[in-house]
Jmol script that loads the backbone (N, CA, C; Angstrom):
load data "model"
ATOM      1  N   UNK A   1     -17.571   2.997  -7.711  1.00  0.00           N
ATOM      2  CA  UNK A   1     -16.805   4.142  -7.253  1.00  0.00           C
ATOM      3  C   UNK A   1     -15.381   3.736  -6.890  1.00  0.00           C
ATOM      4  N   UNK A   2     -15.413   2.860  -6.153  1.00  0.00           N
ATOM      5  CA  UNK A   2     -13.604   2.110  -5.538  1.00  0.00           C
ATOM      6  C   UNK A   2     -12.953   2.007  -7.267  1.00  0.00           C
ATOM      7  N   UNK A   3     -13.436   1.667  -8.107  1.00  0.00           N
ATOM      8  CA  UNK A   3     -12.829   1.034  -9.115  1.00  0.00           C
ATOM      9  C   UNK A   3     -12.368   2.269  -9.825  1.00  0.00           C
ATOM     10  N   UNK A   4     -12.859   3.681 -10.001  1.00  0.00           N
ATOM     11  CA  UNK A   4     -12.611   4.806 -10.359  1.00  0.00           C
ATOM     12  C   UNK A   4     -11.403   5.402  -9.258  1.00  0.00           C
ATOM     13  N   UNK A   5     -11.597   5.141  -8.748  1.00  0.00           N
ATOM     14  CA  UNK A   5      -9.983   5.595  -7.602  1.00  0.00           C
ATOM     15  C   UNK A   5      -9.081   4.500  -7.568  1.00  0.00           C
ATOM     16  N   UNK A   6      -9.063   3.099  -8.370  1.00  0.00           N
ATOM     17  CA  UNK A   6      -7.816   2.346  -8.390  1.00  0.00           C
ATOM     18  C   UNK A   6      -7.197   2.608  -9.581  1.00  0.00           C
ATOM     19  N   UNK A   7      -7.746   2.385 -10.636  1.00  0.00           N
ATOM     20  CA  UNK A   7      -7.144   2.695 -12.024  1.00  0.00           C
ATOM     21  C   UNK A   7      -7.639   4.300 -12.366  1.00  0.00           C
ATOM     22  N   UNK A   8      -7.105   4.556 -13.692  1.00  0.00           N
ATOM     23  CA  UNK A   8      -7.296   5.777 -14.547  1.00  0.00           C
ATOM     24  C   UNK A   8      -8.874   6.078 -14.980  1.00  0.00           C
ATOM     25  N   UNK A   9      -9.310   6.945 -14.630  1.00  0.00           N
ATOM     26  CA  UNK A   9     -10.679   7.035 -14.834  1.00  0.00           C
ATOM     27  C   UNK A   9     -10.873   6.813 -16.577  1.00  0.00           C
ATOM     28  N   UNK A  10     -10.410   6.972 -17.524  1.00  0.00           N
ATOM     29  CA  UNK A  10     -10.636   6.042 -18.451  1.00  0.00           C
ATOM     30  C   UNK A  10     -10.678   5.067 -18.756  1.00  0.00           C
ATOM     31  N   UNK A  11      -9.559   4.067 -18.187  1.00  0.00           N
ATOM     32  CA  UNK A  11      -9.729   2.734 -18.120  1.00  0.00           C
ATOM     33  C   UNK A  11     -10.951   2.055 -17.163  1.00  0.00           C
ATOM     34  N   UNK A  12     -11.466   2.625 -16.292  1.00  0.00           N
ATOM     35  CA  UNK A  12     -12.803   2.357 -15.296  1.00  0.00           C
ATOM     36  C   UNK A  12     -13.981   2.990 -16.230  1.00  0.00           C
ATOM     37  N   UNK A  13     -13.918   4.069 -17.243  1.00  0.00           N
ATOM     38  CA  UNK A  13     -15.195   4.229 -17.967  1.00  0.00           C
ATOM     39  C   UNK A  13     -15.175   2.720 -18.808  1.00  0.00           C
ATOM     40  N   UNK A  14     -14.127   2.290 -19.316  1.00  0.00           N
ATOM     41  CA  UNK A  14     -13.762   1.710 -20.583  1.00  0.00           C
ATOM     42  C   UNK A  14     -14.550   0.308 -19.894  1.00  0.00           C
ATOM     43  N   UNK A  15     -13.959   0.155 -18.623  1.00  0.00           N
ATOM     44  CA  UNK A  15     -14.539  -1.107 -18.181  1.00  0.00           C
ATOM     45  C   UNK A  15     -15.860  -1.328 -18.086  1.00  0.00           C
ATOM     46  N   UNK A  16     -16.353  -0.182 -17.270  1.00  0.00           N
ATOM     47  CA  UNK A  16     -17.788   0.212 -17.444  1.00  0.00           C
ATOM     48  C   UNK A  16     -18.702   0.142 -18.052  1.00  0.00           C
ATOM     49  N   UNK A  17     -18.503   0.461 -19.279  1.00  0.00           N
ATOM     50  CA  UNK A  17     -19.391   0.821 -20.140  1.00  0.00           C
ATOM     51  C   UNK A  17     -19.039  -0.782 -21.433  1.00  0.00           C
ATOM     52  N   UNK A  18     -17.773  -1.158 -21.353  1.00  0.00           N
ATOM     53  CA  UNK A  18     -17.654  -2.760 -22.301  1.00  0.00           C
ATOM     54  C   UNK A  18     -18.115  -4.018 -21.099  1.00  0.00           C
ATOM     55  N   UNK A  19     -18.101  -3.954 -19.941  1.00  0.00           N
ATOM     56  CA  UNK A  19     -18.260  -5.229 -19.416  1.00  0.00           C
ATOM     57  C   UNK A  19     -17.111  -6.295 -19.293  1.00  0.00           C
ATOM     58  N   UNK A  20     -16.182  -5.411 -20.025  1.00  0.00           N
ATOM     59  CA  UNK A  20     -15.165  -7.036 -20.760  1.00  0.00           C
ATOM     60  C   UNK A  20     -14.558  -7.633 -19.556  1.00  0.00           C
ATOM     61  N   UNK A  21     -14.119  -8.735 -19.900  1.00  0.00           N
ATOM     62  CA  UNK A  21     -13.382  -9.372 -18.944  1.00  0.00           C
ATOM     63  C   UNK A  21     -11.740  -8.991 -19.286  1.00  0.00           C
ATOM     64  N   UNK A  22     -11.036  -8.871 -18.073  1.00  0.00           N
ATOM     65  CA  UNK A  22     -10.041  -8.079 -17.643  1.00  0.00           C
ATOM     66  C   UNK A  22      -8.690  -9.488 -17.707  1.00  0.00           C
ATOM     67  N   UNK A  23      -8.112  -9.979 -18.511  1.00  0.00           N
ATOM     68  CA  UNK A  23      -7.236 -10.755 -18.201  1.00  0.00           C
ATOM     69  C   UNK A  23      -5.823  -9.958 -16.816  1.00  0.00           C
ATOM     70  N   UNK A  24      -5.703 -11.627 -16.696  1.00  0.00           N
ATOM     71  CA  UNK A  24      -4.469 -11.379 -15.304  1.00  0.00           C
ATOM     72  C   UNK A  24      -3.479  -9.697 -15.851  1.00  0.00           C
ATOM     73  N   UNK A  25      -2.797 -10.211 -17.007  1.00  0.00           N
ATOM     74  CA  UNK A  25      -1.577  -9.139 -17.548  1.00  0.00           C
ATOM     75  C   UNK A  25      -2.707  -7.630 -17.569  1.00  0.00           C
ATOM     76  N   UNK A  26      -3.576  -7.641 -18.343  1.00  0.00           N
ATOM     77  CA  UNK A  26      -4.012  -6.200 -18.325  1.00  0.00           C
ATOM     78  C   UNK A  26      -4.472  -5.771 -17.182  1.00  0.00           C
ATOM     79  N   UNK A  27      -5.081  -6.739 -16.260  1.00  0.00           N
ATOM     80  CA  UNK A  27      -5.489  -5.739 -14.807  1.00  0.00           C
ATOM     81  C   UNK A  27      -3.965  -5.382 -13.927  1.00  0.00           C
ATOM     82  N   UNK A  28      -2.674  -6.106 -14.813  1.00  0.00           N
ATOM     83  CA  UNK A  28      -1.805  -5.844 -14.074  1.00  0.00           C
ATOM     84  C   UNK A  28      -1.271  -4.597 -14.873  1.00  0.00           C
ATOM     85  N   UNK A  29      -0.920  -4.210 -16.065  1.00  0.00           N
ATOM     86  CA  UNK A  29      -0.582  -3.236 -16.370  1.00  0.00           C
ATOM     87  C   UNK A  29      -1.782  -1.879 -16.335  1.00  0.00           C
ATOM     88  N   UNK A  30      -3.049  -1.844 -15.913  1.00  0.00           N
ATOM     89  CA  UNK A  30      -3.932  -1.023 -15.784  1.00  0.00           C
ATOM     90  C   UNK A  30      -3.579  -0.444 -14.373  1.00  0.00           C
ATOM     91  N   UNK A  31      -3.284  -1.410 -12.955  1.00  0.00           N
ATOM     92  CA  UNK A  31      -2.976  -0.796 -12.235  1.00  0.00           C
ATOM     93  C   UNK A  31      -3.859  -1.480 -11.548  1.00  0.00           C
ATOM     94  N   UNK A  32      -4.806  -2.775 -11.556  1.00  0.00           N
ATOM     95  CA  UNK A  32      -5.835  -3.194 -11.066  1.00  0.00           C
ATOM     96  C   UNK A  32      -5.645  -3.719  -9.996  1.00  0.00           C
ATOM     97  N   UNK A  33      -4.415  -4.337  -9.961  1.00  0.00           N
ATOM     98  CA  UNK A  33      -3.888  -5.500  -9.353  1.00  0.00           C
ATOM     99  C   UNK A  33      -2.169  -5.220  -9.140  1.00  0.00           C
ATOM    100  N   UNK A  34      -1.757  -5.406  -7.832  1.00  0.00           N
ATOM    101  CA  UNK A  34      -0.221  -5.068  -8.003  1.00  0.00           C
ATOM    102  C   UNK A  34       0.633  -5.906  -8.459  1.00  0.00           C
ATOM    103  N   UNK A  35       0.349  -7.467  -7.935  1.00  0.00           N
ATOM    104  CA  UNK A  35       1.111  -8.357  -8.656  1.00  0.00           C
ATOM    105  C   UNK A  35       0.562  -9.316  -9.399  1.00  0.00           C
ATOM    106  N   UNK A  36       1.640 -10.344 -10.157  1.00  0.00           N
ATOM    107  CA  UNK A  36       0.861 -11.614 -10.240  1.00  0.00           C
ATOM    108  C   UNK A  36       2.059 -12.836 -10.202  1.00  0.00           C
ATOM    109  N   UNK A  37       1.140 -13.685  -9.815  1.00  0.00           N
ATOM    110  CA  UNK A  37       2.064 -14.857  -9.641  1.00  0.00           C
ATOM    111  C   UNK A  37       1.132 -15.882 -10.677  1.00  0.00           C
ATOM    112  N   UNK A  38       1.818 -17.155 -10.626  1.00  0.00           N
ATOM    113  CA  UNK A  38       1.397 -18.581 -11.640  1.00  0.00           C
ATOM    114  C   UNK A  38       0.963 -19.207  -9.969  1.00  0.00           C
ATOM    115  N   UNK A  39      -0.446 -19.385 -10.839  1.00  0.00           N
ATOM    116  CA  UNK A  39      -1.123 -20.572 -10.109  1.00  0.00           C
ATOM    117  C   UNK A  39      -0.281 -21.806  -9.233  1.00  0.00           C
ATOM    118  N   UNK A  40       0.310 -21.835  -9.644  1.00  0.00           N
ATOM    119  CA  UNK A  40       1.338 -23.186  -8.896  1.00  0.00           C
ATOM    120  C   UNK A  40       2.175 -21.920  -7.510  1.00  0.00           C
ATOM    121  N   UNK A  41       2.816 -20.555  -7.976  1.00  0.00           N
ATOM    122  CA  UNK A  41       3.513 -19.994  -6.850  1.00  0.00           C
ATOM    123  C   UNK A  41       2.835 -19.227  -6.199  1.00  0.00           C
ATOM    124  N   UNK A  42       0.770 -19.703  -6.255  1.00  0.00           N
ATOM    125  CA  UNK A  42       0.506 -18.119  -6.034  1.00  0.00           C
ATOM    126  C   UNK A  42       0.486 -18.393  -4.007  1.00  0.00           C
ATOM    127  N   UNK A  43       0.193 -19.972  -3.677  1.00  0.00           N
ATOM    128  CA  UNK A  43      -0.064 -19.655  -2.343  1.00  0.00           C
ATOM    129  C   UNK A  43       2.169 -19.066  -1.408  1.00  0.00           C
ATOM    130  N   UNK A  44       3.005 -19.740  -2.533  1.00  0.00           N
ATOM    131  CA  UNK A  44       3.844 -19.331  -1.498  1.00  0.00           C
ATOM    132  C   UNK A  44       4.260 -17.951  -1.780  1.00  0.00           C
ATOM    133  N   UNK A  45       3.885 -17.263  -2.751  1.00  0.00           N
ATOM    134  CA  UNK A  45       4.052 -15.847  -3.137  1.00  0.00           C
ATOM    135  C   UNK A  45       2.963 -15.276  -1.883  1.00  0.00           C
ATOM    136  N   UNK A  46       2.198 -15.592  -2.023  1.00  0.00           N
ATOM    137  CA  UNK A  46       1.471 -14.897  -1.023  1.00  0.00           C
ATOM    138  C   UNK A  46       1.634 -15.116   0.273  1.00  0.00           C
ATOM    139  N   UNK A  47       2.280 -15.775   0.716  1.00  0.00           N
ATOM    140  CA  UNK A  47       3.026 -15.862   2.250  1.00  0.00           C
ATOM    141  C   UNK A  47       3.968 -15.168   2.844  1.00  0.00           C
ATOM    142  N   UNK A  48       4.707 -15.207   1.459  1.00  0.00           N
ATOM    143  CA  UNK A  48       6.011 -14.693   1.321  1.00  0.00           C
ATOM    144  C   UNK A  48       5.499 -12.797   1.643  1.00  0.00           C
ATOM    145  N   UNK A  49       4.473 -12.540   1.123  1.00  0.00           N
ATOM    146  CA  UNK A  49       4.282 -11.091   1.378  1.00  0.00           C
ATOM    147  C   UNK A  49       3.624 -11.038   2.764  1.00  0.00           C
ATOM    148  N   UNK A  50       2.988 -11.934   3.193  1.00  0.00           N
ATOM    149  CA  UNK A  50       2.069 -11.712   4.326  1.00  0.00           C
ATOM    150  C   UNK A  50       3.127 -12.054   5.394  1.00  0.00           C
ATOM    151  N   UNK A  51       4.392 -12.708   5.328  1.00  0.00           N
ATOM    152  CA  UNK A  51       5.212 -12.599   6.028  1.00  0.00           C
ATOM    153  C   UNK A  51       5.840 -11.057   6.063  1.00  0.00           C
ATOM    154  N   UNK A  52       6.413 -10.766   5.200  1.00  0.00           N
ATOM    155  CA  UNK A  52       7.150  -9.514   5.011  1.00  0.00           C
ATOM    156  C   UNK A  52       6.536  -8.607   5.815  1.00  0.00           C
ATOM    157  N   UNK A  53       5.462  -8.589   5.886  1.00  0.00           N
ATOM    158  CA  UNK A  53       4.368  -7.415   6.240  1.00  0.00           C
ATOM    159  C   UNK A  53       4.097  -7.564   7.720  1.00  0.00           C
ATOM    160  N   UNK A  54       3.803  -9.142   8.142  1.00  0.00           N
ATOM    161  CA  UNK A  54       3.747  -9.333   9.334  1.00  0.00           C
ATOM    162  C   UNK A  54       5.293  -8.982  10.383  1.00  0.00           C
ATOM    163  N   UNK A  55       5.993  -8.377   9.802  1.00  0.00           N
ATOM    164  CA  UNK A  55       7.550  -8.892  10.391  1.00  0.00           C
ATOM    165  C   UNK A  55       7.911  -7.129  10.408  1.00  0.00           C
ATOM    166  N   UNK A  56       6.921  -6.459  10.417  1.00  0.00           N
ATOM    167  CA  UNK A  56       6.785  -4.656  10.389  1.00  0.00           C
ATOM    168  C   UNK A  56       5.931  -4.679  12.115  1.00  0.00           C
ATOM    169  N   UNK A  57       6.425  -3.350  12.410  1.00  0.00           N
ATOM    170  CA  UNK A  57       6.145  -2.979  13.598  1.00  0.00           C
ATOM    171  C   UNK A  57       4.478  -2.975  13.429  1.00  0.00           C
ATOM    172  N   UNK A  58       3.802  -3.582  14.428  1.00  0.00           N
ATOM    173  CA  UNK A  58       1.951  -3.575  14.045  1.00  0.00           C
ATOM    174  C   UNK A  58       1.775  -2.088  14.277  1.00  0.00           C
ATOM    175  N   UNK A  59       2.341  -1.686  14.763  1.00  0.00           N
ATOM    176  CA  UNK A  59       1.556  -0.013  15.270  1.00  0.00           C
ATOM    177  C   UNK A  59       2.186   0.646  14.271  1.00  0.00           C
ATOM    178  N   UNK A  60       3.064   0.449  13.496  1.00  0.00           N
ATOM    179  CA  UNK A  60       3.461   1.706  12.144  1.00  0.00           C
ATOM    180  C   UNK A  60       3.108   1.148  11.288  1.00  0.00           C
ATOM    181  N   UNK A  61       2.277   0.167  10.907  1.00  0.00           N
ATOM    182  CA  UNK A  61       1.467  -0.571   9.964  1.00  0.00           C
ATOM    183  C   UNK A  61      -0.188   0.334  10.161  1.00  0.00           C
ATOM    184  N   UNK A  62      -0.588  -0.032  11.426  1.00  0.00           N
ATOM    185  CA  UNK A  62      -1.743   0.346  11.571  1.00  0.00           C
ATOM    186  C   UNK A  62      -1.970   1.779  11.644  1.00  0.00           C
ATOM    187  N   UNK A  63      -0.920   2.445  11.757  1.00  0.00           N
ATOM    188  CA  UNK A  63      -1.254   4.041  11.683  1.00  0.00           C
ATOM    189  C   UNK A  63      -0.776   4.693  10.129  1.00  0.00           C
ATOM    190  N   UNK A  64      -0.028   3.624   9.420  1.00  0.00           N
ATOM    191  CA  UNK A  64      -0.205   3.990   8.125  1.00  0.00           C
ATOM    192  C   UNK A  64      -0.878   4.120   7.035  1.00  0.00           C
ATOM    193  N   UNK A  65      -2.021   2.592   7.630  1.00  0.00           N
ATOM    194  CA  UNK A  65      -3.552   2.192   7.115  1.00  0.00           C
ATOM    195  C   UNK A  65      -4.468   3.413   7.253  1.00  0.00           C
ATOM    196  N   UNK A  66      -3.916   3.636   8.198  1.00  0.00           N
ATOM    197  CA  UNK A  66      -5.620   4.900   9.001  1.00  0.00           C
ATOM    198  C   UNK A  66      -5.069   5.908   7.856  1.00  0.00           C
ATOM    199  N   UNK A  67      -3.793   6.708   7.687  1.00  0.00           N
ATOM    200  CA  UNK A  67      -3.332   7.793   7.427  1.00  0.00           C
ATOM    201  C   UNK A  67      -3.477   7.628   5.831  1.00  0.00           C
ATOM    202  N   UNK A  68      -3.635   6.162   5.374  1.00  0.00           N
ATOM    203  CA  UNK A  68      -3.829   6.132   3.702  1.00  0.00           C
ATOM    204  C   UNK A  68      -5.555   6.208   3.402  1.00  0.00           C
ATOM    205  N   UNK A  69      -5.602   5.554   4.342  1.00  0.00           N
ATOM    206  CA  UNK A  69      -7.116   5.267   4.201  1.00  0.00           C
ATOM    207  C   UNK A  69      -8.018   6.927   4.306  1.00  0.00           C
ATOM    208  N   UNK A  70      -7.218   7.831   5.264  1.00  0.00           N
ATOM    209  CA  UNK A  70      -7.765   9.229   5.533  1.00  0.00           C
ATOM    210  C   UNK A  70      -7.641   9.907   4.578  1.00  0.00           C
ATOM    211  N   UNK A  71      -6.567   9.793   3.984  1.00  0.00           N
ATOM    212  CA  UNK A  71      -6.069  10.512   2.651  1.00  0.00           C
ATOM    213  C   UNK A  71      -6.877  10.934   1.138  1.00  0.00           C
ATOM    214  N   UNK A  72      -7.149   9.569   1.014  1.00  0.00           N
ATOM    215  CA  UNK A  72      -8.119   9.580   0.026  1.00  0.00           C
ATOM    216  C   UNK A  72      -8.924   9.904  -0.512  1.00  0.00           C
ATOM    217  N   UNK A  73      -9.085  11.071  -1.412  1.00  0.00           N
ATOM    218  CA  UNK A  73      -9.813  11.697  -1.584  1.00  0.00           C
ATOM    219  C   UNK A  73     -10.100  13.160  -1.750  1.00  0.00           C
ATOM    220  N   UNK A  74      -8.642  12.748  -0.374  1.00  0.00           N
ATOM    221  CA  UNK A  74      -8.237  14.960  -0.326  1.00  0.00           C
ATOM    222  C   UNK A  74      -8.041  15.579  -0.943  1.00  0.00           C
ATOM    223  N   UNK A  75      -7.815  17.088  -0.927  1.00  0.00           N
ATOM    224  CA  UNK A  75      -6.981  17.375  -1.777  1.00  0.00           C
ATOM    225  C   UNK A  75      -5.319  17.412  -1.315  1.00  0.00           C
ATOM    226  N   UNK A  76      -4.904  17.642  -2.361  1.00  0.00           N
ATOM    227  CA  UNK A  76      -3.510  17.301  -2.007  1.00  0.00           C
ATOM    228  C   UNK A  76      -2.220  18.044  -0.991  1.00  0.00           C
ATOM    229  N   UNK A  77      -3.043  19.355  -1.123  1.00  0.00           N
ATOM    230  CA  UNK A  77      -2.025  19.720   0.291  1.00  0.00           C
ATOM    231  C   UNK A  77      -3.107  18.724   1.939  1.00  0.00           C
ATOM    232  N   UNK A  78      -4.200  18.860   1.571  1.00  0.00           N
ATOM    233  CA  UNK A  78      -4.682  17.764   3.163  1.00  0.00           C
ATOM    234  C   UNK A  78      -4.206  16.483   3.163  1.00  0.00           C
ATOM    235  N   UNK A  79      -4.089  16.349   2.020  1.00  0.00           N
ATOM    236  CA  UNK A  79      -3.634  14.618   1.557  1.00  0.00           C
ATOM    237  C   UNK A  79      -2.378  14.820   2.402  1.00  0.00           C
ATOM    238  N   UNK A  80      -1.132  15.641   2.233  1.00  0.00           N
ATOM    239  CA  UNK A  80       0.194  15.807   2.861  1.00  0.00           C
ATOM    240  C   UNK A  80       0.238  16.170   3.788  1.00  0.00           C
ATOM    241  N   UNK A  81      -0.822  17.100   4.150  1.00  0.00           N
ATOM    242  CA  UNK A  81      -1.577  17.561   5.522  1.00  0.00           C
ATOM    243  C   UNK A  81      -1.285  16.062   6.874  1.00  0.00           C
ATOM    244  N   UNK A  82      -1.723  15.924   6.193  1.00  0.00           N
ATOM    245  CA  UNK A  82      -2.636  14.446   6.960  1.00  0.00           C
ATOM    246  C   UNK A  82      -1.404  13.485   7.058  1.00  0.00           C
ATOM    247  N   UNK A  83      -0.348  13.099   5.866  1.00  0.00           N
ATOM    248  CA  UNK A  83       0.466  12.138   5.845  1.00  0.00           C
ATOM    249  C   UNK A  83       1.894  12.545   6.729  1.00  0.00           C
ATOM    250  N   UNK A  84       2.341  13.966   6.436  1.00  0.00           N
ATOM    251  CA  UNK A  84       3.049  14.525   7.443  1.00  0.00           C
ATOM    252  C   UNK A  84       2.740  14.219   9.036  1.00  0.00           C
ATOM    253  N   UNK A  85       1.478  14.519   9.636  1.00  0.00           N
ATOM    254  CA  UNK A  85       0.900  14.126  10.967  1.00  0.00           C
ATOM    255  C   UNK A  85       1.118  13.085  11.259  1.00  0.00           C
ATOM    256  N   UNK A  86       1.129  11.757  10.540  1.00  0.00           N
ATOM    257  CA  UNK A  86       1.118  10.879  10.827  1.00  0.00           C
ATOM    258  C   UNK A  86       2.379  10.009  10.846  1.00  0.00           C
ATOM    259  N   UNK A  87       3.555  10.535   9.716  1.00  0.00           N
ATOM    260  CA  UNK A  87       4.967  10.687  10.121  1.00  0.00           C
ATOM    261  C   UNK A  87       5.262  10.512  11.401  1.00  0.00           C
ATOM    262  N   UNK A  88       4.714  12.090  11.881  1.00  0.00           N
ATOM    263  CA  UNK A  88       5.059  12.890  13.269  1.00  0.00           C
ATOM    264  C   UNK A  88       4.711  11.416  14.259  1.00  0.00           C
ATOM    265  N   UNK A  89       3.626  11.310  14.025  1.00  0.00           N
ATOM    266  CA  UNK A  89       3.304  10.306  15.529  1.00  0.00           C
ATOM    267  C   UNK A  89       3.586   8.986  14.948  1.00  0.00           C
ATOM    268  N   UNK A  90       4.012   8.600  14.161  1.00  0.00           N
ATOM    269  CA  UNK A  90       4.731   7.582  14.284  1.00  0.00           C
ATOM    270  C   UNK A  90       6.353   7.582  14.548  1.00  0.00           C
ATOM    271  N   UNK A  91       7.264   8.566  14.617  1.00  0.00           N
ATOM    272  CA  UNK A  91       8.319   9.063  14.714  1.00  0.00           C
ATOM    273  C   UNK A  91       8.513   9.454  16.325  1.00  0.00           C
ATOM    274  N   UNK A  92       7.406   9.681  16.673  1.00  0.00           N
ATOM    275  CA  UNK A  92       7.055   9.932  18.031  1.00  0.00           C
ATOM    276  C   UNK A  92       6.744   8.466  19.444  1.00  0.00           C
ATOM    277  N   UNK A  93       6.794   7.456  18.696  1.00  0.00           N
ATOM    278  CA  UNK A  93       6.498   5.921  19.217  1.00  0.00           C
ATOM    279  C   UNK A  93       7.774   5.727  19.839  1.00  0.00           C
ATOM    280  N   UNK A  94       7.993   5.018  21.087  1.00  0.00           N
ATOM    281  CA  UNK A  94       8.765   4.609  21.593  1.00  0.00           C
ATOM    282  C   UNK A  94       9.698   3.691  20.468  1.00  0.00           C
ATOM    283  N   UNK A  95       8.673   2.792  19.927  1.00  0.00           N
ATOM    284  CA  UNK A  95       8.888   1.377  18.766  1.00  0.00           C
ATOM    285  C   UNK A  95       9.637   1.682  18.070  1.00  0.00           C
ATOM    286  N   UNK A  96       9.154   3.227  17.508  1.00  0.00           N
ATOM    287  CA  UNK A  96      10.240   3.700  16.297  1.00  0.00           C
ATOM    288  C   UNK A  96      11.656   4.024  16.675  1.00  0.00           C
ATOM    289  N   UNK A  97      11.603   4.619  17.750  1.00  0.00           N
ATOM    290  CA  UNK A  97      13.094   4.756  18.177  1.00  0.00           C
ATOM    291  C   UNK A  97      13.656   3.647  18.394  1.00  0.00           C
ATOM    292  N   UNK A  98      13.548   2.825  18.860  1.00  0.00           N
ATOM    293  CA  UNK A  98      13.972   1.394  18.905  1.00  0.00           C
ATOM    294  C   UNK A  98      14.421   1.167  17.871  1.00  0.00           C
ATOM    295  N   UNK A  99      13.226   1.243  16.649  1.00  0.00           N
ATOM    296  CA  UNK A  99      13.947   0.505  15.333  1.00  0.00           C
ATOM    297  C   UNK A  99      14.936   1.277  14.537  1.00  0.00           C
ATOM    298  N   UNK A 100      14.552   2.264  14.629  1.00  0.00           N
ATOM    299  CA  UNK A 100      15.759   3.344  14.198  1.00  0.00           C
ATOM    300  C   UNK A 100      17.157   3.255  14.851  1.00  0.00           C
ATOM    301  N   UNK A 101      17.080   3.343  15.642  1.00  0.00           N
ATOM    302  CA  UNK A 101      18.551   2.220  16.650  1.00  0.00           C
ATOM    303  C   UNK A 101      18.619   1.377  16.095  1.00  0.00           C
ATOM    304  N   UNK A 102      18.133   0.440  15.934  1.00  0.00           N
ATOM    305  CA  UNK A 102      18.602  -0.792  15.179  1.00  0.00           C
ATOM    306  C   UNK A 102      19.192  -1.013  14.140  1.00  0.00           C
ATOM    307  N   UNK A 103      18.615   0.223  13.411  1.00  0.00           N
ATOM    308  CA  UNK A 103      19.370   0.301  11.985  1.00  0.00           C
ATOM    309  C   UNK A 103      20.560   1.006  12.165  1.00  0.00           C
ATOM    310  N   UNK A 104      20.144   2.044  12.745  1.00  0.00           N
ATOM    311  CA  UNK A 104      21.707   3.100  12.467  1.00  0.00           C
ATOM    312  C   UNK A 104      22.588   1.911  13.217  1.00  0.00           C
ATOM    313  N   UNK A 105      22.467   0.774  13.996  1.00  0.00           N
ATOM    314  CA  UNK A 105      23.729   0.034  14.890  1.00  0.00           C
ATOM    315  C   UNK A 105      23.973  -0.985  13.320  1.00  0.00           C
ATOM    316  N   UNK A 106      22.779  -1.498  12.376  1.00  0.00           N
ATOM    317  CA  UNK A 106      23.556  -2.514  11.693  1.00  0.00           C
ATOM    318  C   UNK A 106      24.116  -1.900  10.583  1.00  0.00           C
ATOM    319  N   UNK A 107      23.815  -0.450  10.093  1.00  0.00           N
ATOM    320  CA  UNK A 107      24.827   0.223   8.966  1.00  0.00           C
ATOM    321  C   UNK A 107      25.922   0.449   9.644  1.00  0.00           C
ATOM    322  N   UNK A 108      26.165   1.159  10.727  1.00  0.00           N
ATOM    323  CA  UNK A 108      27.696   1.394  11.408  1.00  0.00           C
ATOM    324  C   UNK A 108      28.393  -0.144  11.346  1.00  0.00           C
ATOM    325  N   UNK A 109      28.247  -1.105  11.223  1.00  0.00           N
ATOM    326  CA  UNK A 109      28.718  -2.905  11.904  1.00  0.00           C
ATOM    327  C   UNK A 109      29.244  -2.660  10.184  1.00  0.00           C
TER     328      UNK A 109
END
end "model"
wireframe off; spacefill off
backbone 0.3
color backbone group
């Protein structure tokens, strides 16, 4: 079922029903997989993102998880339903105002 909601439900019958094995490039152009790196860059590629990610406010991370994770499945005005709300209360965080200050001070500089 997960595999029918990552890729195109044809390409998940296709997989389905052949078994085949999925090289790196096609699970990347199917949509399987977001990136890819070479074996030799894959551990500092992958730091490099788990940094990026770690270096985001944890609470507008974690309420974006819940709000994608809720989403799924909806239909699409609840889907926006749902992602709008969660805008709201993250826009609503002390954190965010903070960081929003921060920016509007380093575009004005």
């Amino acid at each position: 079922m997960a595999l029918s909601r990552r890729i195109a439900p044809a390409q998940a019958f296709e997989l389905l029903t052949t078994g085949e094995f999925v090289s790196a490039s096609r699970a990347h152009a199917i949509g399987l997989v977001n990136r890819l790196a070479a074996p030799e860059a894959l551990a500092g590629d992958t730091m490099a993102l788990a940094r990026q990610i770690a270096a985001k406010d944890p609470g507008a991370i974690r309420l974006g998880k819940a709000a994608f994770r809720a989403q799924m499945g909806l239909p699409l005005d609840q889907a926006y339903a749902l992602a709008g709300q969660a805008m709201v209360d993250n826009a609503m965080r002390p954190e965010t105002a903070a960081e929003i200050g921060a920016f509007l001070d380093r575009r004005n500089t």
